[in-house]
N, C-alpha and C positions, 0 to 999 in steps of 0.2 A: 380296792384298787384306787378310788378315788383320793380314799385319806392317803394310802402311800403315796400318790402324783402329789397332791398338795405338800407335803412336805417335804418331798425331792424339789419341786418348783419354788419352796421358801428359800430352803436352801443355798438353789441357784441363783436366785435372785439376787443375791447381794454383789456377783460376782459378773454374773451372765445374765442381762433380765431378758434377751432373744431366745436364749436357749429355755431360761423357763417360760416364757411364754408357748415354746411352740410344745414344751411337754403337758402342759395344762391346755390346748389346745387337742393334743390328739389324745390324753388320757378323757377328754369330755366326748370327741369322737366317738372312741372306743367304749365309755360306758352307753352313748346312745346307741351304737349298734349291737351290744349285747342286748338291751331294751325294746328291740326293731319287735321280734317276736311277739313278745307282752304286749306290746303297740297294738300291732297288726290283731292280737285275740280282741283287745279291748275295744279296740273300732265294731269288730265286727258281731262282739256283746249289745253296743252301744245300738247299731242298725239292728238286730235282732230288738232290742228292747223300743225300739223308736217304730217298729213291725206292730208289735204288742200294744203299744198304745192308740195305734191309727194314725200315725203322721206318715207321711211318704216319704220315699226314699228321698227324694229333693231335699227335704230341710233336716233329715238327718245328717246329711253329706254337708249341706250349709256348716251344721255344728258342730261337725267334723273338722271341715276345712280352717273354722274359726277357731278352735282348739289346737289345730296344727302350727297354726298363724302364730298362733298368743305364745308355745310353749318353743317356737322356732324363736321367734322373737328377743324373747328373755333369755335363751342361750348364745342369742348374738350380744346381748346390750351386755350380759355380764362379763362375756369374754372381750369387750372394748372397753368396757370398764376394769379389767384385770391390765390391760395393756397402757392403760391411765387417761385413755382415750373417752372421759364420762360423759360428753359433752356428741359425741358418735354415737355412742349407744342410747343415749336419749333419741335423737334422731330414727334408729333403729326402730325403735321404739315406735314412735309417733309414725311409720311410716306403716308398719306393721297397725297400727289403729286401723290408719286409713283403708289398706288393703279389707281391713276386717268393714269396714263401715261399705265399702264396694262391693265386699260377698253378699254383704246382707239387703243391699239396697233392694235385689227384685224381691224377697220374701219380705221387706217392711212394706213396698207397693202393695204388694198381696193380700198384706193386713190391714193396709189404709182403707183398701175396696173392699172387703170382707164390714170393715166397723161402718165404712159410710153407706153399704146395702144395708144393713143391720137399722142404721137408725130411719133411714128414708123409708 
């Protein structure tokens, strides 16, 4: 589905680049919510396997959230970079760091107190 959108969006492009945008736009839509599914098992492998090791559910869900972040992220910068907009999706980009560097802040606390018990 995807190769076919990319090629109808080339296409279009030469003539209509609104119109290919919004087809490359909902054909990305629509392969992530075919993906929704697989998603949803794969988190829930991911918290099963983060079970198995002994981490809590807290920082599985952290890595969760941070993988959400990262893969939400790169589907916006590529799609403002398809609309020629590269200079937005960096932005995008860096904004999505920061959210990520926010998630993590209480589990890097956690870790700093953990290493500083550890050496005292």
């Amino acid at each position: 589905m995807c190769v076919a959108a990319a090629m109808m969006a080339s296409l279009l492009r030469r003539q209509q680049q609104g119109m290919a945008m919004a087809l490359t736009l909902a054909a990305g839509a629509a392969a992530l919510a075919m993906l929704s599914g697989q998603l949803g098992e794969a988190a829930q492998a991911m918290l099963r396997i983060a079970g198995h090791a002994g981490l809590d559910g807290g920082s599985a869900r952290t890595l969760l959230s941070a993988a959400c972040i990262a893969l939400g992220a790169e589907f916006v910068a590529q799609l403002c970079e398809d609309a020629g907009e590269k200079t937005l999706g960096t932005r995008a980009a860096l904004a999505a760091r920061v959210a990520m560097l926010a998630l993590a802040a209480p589990t890097l606390s956690e870790l700093i107190g953990m290493v500083s018990e550890a050496l005292l």
